[in-house]
C-alpha positions in Angstrom: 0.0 0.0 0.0 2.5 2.5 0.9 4.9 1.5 -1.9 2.0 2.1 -4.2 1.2 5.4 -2.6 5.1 6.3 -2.9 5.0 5.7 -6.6 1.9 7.4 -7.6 3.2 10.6 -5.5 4.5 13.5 -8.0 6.8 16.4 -6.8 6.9 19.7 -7.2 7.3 21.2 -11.1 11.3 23.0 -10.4 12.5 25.4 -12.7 16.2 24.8 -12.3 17.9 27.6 -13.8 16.9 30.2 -11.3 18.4 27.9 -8.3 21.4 27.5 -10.2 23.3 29.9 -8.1 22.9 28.2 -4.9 23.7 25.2 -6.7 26.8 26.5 -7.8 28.1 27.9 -4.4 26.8 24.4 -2.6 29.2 22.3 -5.8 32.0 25.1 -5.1 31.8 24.5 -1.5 32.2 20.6 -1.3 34.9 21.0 -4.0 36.8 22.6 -2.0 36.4 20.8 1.2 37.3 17.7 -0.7 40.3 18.6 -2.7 42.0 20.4 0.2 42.0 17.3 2.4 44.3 15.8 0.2 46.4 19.4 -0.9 49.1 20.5 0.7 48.3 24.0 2.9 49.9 26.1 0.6 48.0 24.8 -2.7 44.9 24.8 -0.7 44.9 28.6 0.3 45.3 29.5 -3.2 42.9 26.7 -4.8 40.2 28.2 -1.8 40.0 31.5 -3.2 40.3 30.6 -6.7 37.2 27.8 -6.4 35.1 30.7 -4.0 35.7 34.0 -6.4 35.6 31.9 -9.8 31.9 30.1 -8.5 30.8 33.6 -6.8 31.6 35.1 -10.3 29.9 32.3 -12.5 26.8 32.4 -10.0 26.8 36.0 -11.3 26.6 35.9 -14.9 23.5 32.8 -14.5 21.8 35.3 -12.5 22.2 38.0 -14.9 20.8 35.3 -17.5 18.0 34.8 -15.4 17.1 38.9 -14.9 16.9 38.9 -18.2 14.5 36.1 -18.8 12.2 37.9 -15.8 12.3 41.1 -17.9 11.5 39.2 -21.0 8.8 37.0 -19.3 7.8 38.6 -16.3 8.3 37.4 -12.3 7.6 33.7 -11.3 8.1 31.1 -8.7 9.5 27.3 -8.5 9.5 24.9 -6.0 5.6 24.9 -5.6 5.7 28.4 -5.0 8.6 28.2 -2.3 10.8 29.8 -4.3 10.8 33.5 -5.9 12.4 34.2 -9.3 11.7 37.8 -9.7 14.1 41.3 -9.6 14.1 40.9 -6.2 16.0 37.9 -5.7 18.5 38.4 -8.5 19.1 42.3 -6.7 20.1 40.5 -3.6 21.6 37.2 -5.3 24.0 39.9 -7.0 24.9 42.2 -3.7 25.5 38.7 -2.0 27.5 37.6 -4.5 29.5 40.8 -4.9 30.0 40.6 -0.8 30.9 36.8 -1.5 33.9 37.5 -4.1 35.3 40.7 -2.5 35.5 39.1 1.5 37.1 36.2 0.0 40.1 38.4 -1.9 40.3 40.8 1.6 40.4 37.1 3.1 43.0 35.6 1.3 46.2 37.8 2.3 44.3 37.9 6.3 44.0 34.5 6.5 47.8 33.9 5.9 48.7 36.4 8.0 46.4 35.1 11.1 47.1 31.4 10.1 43.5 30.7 9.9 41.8 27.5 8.0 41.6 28.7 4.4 39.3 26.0 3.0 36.8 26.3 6.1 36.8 29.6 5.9 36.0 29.9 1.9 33.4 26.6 2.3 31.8 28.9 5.1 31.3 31.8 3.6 30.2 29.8 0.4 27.5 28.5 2.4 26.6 31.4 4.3 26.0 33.4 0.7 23.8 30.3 0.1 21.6 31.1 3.1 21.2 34.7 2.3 20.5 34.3 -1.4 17.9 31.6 0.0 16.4 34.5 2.2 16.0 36.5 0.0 14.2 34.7 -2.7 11.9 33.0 -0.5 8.1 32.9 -0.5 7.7 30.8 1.9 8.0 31.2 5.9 9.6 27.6 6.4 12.2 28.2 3.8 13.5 31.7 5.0 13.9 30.3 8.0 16.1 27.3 6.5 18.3 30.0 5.1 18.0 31.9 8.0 20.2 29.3 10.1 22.2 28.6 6.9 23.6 32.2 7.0 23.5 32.6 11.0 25.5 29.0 12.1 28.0 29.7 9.0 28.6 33.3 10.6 29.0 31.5 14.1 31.6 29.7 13.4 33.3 32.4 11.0 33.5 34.6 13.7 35.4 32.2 15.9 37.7 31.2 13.4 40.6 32.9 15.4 40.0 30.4 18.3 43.7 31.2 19.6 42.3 35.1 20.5 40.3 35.6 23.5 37.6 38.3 21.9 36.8 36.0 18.9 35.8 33.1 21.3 33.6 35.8 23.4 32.3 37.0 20.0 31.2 33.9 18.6 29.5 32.7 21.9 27.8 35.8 22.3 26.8 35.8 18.2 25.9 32.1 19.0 23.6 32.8 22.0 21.5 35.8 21.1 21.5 34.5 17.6 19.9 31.3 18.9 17.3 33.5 21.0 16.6 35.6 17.6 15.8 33.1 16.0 13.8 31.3 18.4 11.7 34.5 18.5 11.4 34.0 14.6 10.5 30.7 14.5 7.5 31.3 17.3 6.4 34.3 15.3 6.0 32.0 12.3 4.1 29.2 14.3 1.7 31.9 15.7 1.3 33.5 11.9 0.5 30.0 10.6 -1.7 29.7 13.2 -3.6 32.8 12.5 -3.5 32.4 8.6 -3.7 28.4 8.1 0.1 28.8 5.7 3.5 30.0 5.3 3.6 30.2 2.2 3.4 34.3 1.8 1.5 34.1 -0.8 -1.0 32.6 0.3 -1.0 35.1 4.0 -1.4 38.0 1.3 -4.1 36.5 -0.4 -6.0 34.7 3.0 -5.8 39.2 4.2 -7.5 40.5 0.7 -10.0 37.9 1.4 -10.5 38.5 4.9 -9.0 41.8 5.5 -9.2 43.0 9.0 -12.3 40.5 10.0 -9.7 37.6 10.9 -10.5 35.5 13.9 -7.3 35.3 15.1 -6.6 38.9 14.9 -4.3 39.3 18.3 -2.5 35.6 17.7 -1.5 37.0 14.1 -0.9 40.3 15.7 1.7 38.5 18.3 3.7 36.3 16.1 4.5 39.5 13.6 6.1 41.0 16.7 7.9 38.2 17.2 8.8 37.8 13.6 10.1 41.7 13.7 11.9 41.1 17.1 14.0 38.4 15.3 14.6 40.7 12.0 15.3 43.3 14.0 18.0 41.1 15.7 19.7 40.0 12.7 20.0 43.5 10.6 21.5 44.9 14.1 18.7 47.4 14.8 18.1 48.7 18.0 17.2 48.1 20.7 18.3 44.5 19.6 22.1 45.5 18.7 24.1 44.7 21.6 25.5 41.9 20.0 26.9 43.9 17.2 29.6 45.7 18.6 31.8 43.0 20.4 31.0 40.5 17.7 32.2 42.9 15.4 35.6 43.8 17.6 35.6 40.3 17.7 35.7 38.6 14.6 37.8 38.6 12.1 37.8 41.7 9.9 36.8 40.3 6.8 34.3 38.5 8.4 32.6 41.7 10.2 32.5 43.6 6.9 30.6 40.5 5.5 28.4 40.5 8.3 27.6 44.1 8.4 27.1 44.0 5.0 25.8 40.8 2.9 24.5 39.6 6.1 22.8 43.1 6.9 21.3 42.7 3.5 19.9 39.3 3.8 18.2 40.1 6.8 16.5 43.2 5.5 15.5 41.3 2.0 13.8 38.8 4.4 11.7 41.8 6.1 10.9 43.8 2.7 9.5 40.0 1.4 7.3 39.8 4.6 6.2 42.7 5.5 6.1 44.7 2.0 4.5 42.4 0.4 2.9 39.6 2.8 1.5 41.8 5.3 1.1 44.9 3.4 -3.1 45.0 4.2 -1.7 45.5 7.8 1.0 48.2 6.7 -1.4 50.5 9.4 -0.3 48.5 12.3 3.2 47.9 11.9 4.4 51.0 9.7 4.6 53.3 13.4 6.3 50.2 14.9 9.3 50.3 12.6 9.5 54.4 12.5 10.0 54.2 16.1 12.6 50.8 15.7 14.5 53.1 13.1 14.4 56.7 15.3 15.5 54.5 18.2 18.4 52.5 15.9 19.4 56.1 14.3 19.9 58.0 18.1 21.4 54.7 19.5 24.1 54.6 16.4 24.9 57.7 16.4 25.2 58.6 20.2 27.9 55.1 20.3 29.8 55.6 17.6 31.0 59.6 17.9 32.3 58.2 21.9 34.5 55.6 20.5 38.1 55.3 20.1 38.6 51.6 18.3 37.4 52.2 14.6 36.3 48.5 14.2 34.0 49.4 17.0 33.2 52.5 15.7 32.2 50.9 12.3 30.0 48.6 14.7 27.9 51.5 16.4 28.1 53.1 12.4 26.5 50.0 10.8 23.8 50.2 13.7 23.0 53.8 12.6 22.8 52.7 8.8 20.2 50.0 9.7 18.4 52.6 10.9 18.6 54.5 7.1 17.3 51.6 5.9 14.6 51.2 8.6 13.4 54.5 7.3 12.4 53.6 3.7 10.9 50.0 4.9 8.8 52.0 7.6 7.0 54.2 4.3 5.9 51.0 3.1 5.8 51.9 -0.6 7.6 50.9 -3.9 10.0 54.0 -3.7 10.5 53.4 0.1 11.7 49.8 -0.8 13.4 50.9 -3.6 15.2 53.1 -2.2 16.4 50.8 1.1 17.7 48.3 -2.0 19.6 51.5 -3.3 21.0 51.9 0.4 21.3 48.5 0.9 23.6 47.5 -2.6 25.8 50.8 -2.1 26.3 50.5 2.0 27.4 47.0 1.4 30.9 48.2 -1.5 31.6 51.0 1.1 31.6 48.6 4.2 33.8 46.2 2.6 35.9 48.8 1.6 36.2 50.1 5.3 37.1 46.8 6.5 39.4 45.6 4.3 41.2 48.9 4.8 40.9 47.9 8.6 42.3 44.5 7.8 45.5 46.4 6.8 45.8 48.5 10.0 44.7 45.8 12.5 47.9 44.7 13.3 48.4 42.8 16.7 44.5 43.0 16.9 44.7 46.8 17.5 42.1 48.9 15.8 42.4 52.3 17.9 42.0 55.5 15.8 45.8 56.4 16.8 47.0 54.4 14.3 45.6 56.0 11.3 47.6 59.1 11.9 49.6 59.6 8.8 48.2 57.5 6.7 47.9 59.7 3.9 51.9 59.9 4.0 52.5 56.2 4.3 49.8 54.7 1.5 48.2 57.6 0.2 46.2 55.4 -2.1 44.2 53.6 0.3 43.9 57.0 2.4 42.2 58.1 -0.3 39.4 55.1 -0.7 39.4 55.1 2.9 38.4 58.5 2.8 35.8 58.1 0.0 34.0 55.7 2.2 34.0 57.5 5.2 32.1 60.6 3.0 30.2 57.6 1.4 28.9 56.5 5.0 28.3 60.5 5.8 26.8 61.2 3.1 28.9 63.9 1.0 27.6 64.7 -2.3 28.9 63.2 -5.3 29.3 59.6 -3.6 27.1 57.1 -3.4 25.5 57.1 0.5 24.8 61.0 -0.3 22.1 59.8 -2.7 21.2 56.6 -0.9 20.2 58.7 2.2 18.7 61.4 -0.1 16.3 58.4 -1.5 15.5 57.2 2.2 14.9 60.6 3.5 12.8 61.2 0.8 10.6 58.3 1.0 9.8 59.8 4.3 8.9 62.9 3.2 7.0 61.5 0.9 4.9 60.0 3.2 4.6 62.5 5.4 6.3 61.4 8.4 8.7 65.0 8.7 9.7 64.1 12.1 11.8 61.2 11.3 13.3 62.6 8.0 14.4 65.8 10.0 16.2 63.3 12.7 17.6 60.8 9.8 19.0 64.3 8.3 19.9 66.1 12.1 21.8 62.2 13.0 24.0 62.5 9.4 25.1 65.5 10.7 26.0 64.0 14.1 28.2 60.7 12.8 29.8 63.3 10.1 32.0 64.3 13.3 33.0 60.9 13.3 34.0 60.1 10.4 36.0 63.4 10.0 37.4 62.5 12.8 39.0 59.8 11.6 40.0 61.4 7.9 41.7 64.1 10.0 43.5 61.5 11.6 45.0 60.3 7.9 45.7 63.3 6.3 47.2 65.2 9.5 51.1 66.5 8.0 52.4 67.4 11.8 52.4 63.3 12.7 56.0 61.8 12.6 55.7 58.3 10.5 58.9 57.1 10.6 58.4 55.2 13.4 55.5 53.8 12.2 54.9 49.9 11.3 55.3 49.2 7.8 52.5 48.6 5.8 52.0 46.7 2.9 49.0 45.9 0.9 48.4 42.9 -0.7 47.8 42.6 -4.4 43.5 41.1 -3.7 42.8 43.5 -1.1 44.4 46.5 -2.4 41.9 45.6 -5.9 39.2 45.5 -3.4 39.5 48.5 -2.2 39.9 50.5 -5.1 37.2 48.9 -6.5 34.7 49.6 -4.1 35.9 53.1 -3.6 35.5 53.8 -7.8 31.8 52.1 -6.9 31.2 54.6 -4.0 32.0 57.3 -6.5 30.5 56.6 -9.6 27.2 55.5 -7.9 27.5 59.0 -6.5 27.7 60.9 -10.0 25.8 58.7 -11.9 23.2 56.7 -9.9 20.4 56.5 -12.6 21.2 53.2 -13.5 21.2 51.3 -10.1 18.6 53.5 -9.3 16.3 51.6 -12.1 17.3 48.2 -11.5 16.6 49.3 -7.7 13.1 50.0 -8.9 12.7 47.3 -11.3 13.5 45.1 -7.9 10.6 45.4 -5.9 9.5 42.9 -4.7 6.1 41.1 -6.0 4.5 37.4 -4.7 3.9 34.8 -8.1 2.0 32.0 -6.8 3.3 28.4 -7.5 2.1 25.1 -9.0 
C-alpha cells in the first residue's frame, strides 16, 4: 500500500535555472572541502580562493541570465511556490554575490597572515552566501527560516575562526547565544502566523488578508507572532534596541568577516523583512508602519550617540552600521515601492563602502589593534588607500557626489514623501552628528604634523588592495551617476507569483 502510494506521489514542477546559483556555491563549497584534504596548505589557500571567487563570479553571470528572462517574461516562482524568481531575488543574489567575491580576496592575504583555516573559511562563507540568497528569494515562511540558520550557524563559526584570541571566542559565543534567541523568537512568530493564517507560504498570507482583510479571527495571535517575527529581524539587521551583540561580535571577529556580516549579512536580513512585511502583510501596513518608524528613530539616536564616543574604529564601524540599519529602517517604515526601492539602493551601495572600510581595517589591524591612533599619517605612508578610505567615510556621511549622499537622499525622501517630517528631520539632524565621526578619523590620515617614521610598515596585498579600489571607484560613480542602479533598484521590488 505504501509502496504504491510512494509511486503514484508527484513532486513539485522545479525550474532549475533560477536555483542555479545556490547550486553553484553548494558544488564550489564541497569542491573545495574535498580537494583540500588531500592538498598541501599552501596549494589549498590559493585553490580556496580561486574555487570561491571563480563560482561567486559564474553564479553571477546565471543570474544575470535569469534577470533577463524575468524582464522578457515577467516574475515567477519554482519549487511549488517556495521559491521566488523575480528582480528581487536576482538584486540580492547579485549584492551577496558581490559581498561573497570581495570578502574572500580581503580574506586571502588575512587568512595567511592570522594562520587561519583557508578552505573552512572559503566553504563557510560559500554556504553562508547560500543562506542569504535563500532569504532573499523565499516565499515561503519555512524556507526563510532554513536559510535563516544557513547564514547565522555559518557566521558562528566564521567569527570564531581565530579560536587562539580571547575576543573571537567571546564574539562567537555571544553571536551564538543571542543569535539562537533571535531566532527562536522568529520561529515562534512564524508558528503563531501559521496559526492565525492556516500557511507559510506568503503568498497565500497575502491573499487569505484581501480575502479576509481585517475580519480575521485570530486577529491578536496573528498580531503576536508579527512582533515576534520583527523582534527576530530586528536582531539580525543589528537594529536597535536588539544591537548589543553587534559591537563585540564585530571587535571580535575577524575583519573580513565583520564587513561580511555588516554588510551581505545586513542585507539578507533586511530582503527577508521587505519579502514579509512589504509584500505579505502589506493589508496590515497600518499597524506595523509606526512600529518600525520608532525601531529606526531608536536605531538612528542609539548609532549615532555610540559611535561619535569611540576610540577603536572597528567598533566605531559597529555603532556606524547600527545607525545605517536605521537609514534603511526609514524607507521600509514608508511602506511603498519607492520606500523599498530606495532601502535596495541603500542597501547594494552601504554593502561596497563597508567592505571597503574593513578591508582597509584589515590592513591597520595589526596585533589585533584597531584604535583611531594608528591612522595618523596614513595619507603619508599609502596615500592610495587614504584616499578610498576616505571616499567611504564621506560615502557613510553622506557627501555629495558619492554614493551614501544619494542613498540617504532616496530614504529621507521616502519619508517625506509619506509625510512622516519628524523622522526625515532626525535621519537628516543624525548624518550630521556621525559626520563628526567620520571626520574624525580622515583628519586622523591626512594630518602632516604626525611623525611616521616610526610607524609599522604597511604593505598591501595585491587582492585586497583591488578590493578596495574597487569599491571606492563604486562609491563614486554611484554618487555621480546613480540612474542606473537606481532603475534596477526600482525594477527590484519585490512582488509574490503564486506556484504550482
Amino acid at each position: 500500500m505504501i509502496l504504491a502510494q510512494l509511486s503514484n506521489f508527484e513532486g513539485p514542477s522545479i525550474d532549475w535555472l533560477p536555483l542555479t546559483p545556490q547550486i553553484i556555491l553548494v558544488v564550489a563549497a564541497l569542491v573545495i572541502l574535498l580537494v583540500t584534504s588531500l592538498s598541501p596548505a599552501k596549494v589549498s589557500d590559493s585553490f580556496s580562493t580561486a574555487v570561491t571567487v571563480g563560482s561567486g563570479v559564474a553564479a553571477g553571470v546565471v543570474a544575470w541570465f535569469v534577470w533577463n528572462d524575468i524582464r522578457d517574461e515577467g516574475p515567477s516562482s519554482t519549487v511549488a511556490g517556495a521559491v521566488g524568481v523575480d528582480g528581487f531575488s536576482i538584486f540580492f543574489t547579485i549584492l551577496t554575490l558581490s559581498a561573497l567575491v570581495a570578502t574572500s580576496l580581503v580574506g586571502h592575504s588575512y587568512i595567511k597572515r592570522e594562520q587561519m583555516a583557508a578552505p573552512e573559511f572559503s566553504a563557510l562563507l560559500l554556504l553562508t552566501a547560500v543562506g542569504a540568497i535563500v532569504m532573499a528569494s523565499a516565499n515561503d515562511l519555512i524556507v526563510l527560516f532554513i536559510g535563516l540558520e544557513a547564514l547565522s550557524i555559518g557566521l558562528y563559526v566564521m567569527a570564531a575562526m581565530q579560536f587562539r584570541r580571547r575576543e573571537a571566542q567571546e564574539a562567537a559565543m555571544k553571536y551564538f547565544v543571542l543569535g539562537a534567541f533571535s531566532s527562536a523568537f522568529f520561529l515562534y512568530g512564524i508558528a503563531l502566523v501559521y496559526g492565525a493564517t492556516g500557511s507559510t507560504n506568503l503568498v497565500n498570507i497575502a491573499a487569505y488578508f484581501n480575502t479576509i482583510g481585517s475580519r480575521i479571527n485570530n486577529l491578536e495571535l496573528f498580531y503576536v507572532g508579527m512582533a515576534l517575527m520583527l523582534v527576530g529581524l530586528a536582531f539580525k539587521v543589528a537594529a536597535a534596541p536588539f544591537h548589543f551583540w553587534a559591537p563585540d561580535v564585530y571587535q571580535g571577529s575577524p575583519s573580513p568577516v565583520s564587513g561580511y556580516m555588516a554588510s551581505a549579512a545586513k542585507a539578507a536580513g533586511f530582503a527577508a523583512m521587505l519579502r514579509i512585511f512589504f509584500v505579505a502583510f502589506s493589508r496590515t501596513s497600518a499597524d506595523w508602519t509606526p512600529i518600525v518608524a520608532v525601531l529606526s528613530a531608536i536605531t538612528l539616536i542609539v548609532g549615532a550617540v555610540m559611535a561619535i564616543t569611540q576610540n577603536d574604529v572597528k567598533r566605531m564601524l559597529a555603532f556606524s552600521s547600527v545607525g545605517h540599519a536605521g537609514y534603511v529602517l526609514v524607507a521600509v517604515q514608508a511602506a511603498t515601492s519607492d520606500g523599498t526601492s530606495a532601502a535596495l539602493f541603500y542597501l547594494f551601495t552601504y554593502t561596497f563602502m563597508v567592505i571597503g572600510s574593513f578591508a582597509v581595517v584589515s590592513l591597520l589591524g595589526w596585533n589585533d589593534g584597531h584604535d583611531v591612533s594608528r591612522y595618523e599619517g596614513l595619507a603619508r605612508r599609502r596615500p592610495l588607500i587614504a584616499v578610498a578610505f576616505t571616499v567611504f567615510l564621506l560615502g557613510q556621511a553622506g557627501v555629495p557626489f558619492t554614493s551614501g549622499f544619494v542613498g540617504k537622499f532616496l530614504v529621507i525622501r521616502s519619508a517625506v514623501d509619506d509625510e512622516i517630517y519628524w523622522l526625515a528631520v532626525l535621519a537628516m539632524v543624525v548624518s550630521v552628528i556621525t559626520a563628526f565621526m567620520y571626520l574624525r578619523i580622515i583628519s586622523n590620515m591626512w594630518d602632516r604634523e604626525v611623525d611616521v617614521a616610526d610607524a609599522p610598515r604597511l604593505s598591501v596585498p595585491l587582492t585586497t588592495g583591488f578590493v578596495v579600489v574597487v569599491c571606492a571607484m563604486i562609491t563614486v560613480v554611484y554618487g555621480v551617476i546613480p540612474q542606473s542602479l537606481i532603475e534596477f533598484a526600482r525594477d527590484a521590488v519585490p512582488v509574490l507569483v503564486a506556484g504550482g
